[in-house]
C-alpha positions in Angstrom: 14.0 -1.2 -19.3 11.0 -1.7 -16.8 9.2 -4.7 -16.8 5.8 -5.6 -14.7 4.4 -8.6 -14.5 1.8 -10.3 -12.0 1.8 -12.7 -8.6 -0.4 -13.4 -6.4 -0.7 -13.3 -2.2 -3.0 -13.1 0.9 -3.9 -9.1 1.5 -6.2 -6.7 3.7 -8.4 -7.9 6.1 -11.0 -6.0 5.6 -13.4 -8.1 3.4 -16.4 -8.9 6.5 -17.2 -12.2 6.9 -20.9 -13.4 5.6 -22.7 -17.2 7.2 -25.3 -18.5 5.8 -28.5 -18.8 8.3 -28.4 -21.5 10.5 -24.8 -22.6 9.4 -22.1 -23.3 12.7 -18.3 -22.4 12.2 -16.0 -23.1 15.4 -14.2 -19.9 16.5 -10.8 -20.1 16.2 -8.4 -21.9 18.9 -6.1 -18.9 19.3 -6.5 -15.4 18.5 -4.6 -13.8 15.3 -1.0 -12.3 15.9 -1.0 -8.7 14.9 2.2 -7.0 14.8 1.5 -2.8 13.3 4.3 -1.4 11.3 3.6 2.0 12.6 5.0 4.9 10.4 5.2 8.1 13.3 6.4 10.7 10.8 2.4 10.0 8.8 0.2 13.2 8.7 3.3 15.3 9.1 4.5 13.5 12.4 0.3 13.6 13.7 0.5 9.9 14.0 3.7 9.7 16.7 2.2 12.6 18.6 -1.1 10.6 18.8 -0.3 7.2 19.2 -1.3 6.7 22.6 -4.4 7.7 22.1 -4.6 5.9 18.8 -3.5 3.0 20.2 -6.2 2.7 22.9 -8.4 3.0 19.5 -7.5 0.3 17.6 -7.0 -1.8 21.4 -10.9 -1.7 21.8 -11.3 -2.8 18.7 -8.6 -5.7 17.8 -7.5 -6.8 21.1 -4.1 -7.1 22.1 -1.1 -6.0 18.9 2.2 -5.9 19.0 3.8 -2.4 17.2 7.4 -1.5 15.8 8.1 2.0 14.7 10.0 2.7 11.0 12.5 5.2 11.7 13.1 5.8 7.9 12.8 4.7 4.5 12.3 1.2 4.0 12.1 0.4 7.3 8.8 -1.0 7.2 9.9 -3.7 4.4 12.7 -4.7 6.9 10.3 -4.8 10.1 7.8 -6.8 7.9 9.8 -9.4 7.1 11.1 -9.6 10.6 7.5 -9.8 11.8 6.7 -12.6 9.8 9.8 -14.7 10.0 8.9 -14.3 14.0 5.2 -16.0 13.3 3.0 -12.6 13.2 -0.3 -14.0 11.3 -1.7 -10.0 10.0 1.2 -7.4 9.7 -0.5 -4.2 9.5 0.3 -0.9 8.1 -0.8 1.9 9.8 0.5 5.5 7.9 -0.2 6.3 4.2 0.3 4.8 0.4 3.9 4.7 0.8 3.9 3.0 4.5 1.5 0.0 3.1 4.0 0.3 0.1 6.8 -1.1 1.7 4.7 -3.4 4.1 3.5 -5.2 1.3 7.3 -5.4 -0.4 8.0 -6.9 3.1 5.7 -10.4 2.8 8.2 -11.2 -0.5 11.8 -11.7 -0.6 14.0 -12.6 -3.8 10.2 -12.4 -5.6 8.6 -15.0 -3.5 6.2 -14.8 -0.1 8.1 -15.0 3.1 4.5 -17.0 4.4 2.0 -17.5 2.1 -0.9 -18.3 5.1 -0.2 -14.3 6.6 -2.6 -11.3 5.3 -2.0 -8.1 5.2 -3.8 -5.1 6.9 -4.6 -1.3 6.5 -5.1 1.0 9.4 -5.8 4.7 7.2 -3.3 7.3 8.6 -1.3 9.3 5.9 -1.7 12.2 3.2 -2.4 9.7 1.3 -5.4 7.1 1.2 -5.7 5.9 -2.6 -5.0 2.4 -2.2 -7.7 2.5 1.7 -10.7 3.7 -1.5 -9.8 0.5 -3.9 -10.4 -1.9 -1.3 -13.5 0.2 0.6 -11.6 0.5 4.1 -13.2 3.5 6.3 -11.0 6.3 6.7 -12.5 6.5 10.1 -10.3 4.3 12.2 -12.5 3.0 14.7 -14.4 1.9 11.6 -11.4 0.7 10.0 -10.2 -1.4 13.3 -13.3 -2.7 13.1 -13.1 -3.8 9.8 -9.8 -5.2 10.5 -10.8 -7.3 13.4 -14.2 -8.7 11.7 -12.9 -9.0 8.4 -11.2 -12.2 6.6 -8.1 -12.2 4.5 -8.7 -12.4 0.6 -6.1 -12.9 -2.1 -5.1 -10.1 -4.7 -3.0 -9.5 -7.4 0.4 -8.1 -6.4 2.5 -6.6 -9.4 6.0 -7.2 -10.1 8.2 -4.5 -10.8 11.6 -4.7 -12.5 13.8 -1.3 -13.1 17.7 -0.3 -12.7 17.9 2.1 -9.9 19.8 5.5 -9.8 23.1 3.5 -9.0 23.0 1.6 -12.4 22.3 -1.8 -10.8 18.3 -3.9 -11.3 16.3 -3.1 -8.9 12.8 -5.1 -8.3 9.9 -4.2 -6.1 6.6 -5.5 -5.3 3.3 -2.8 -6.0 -0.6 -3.5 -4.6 -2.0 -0.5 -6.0 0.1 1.6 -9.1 3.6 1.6 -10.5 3.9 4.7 -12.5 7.2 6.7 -13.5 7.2 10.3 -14.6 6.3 13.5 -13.8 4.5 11.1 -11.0 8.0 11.1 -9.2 8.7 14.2 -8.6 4.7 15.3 -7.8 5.6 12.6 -5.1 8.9 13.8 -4.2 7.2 17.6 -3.5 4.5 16.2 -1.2 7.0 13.9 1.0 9.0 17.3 1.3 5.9 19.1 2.3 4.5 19.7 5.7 1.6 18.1 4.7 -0.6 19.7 6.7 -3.2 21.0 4.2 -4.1 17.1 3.7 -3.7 14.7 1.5 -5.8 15.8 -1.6 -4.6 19.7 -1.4 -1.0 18.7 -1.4 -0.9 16.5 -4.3 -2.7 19.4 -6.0 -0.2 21.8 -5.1 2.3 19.5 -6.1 1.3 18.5 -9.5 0.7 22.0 -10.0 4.5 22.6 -9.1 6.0 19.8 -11.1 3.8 20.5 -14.1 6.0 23.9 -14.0 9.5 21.9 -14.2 8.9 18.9 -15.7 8.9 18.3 -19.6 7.4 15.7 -21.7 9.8 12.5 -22.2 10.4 10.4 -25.2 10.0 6.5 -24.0 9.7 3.0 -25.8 7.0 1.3 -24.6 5.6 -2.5 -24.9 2.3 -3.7 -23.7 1.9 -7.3 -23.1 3.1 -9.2 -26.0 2.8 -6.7 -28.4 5.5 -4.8 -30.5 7.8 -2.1 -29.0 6.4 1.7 -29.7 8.1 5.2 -29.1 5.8 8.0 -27.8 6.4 10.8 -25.6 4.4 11.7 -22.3 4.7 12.9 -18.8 3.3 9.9 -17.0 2.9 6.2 -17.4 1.0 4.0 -14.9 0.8 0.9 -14.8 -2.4 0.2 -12.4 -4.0 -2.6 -9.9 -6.0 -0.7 -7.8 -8.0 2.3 -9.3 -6.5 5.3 -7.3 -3.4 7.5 -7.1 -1.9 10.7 -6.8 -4.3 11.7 -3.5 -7.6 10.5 -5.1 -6.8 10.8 -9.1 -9.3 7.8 -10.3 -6.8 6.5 -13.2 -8.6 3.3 -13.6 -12.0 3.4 -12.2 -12.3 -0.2 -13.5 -9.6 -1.9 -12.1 -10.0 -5.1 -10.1 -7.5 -6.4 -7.8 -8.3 -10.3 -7.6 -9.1 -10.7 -12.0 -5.3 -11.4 -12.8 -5.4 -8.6 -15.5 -3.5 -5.0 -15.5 
């Protein structure tokens, strides 16, 4: 059975800050700890081949970071929590969906925030960018440095996500944006065994096309909310927080992230 349900925590900053005319607020004492989870295989590997020139990018724009390459899957949910267990006030994500994916399973372990008082942040780099459109970062990255560095922290709503894994055993994981299951797996499967290089939103293309070939329509029980158990049969079910996925499919133009609602 899979089972979502709703928590809370600090996210992006990338919300600018607004002051009222004439009101004073004290800058801060110290500067922010940033510490970049920085995905190198993003953009079919463009992002290691770049990064000192990226880096010198986002430098002007934040100041001084500290940065931690994954070196597979996962890794940036291990090098989160490390992060913050070492003090790092914004841990940001600097690749695509699935990189800021596993940052944000990273601030919670055993279901709970490793440090409720750190945000999250999103640096656009990936074939992917669905998540960057919900919450209106540039996909310009000066822009989005920018963003980052002027911004303030604002809380979401992070979905819970409860599943048995391939191995038989209950798996749980933490989603910002969509959970889905179906033919959604394997459209993602083709793209992270894609080059990549036509892009983000020609590759999902190509790969939906592809999996729409292979993969039939499912029979699945479903229950929504509270309400009594149904059987139907689709190709995909998502379950959504943000508005976008599947490289820019709007599934739920009128989702908002901070209303406590699916």
């Amino acid at each position: 059975m899979t089972r979502c349900s709703r928590t809370s925590s600090n996210t992006v900053a990338s919300y600018p800050s607004s002051r009222a005319r004439g009101e004073y607020t004290s800058p801060p004492m110290t500067a922010p700890r940033y510490v970049l989870i920085v995905n190198p295989q993003s953009q079919g590997g463009a992002l290691g081949r770049r990064w000192t020139e990226v880096s010198r990018q986002i430098r002007r724009q934040i100041g001084s970071f500290e940065e931690v390459r994954t070196k597979g899957p996962q890794d940036a949910t291990r090098l989160t929590r490390e992060a913050l267990r070492s003090g790092a006030d914004r841990v940001v994500a600097i690749g695509g969906d699935g990189t800021i994916n596993e940052v944000v399973n990273g601030f919670f372990e055993a279901g709970k925030p490793i440090n409720p008082e750190a945000a999250m942040g999103i640096l656009p780099f990936g074939s992917g960018g669905d998540f960057r459109k919900t919450i209106g970062v540039p996909k310009d990255l000066d822009q989005a440095a920018h963003r980052l560095a002027s911004g303030r922290p604002k809380k979401i709503d992070i979905g819970r996500l409860s599943f048995i894994g391939n191995d038989g055993e209950p798996c749980e994981r933490m989603f910002a944006n969509i959970a889905s299951f179906g033919i959604s797996g394997l459209v993602d499967q083709y793209v992270n065994e894609s080059s990549k290089r036509l892009g983000g939103t020609l590759s999902f293309m190509l790969a939906s096309a592809l999996a729409g070939l292979y993969y039939p329509y499912r029979r699945v029980r479903l229950r929504c909310d509270d309400g009594e158990p149904f059987d139907t049969i689709l190709q995909v079910c998502a379950v959504a927080n943000g508005r976008y996925f599947g490289g820019g499919v709007g599934v739920a133009r009128g989702a908002i992230l901070d209303d406590g609602r699916g």
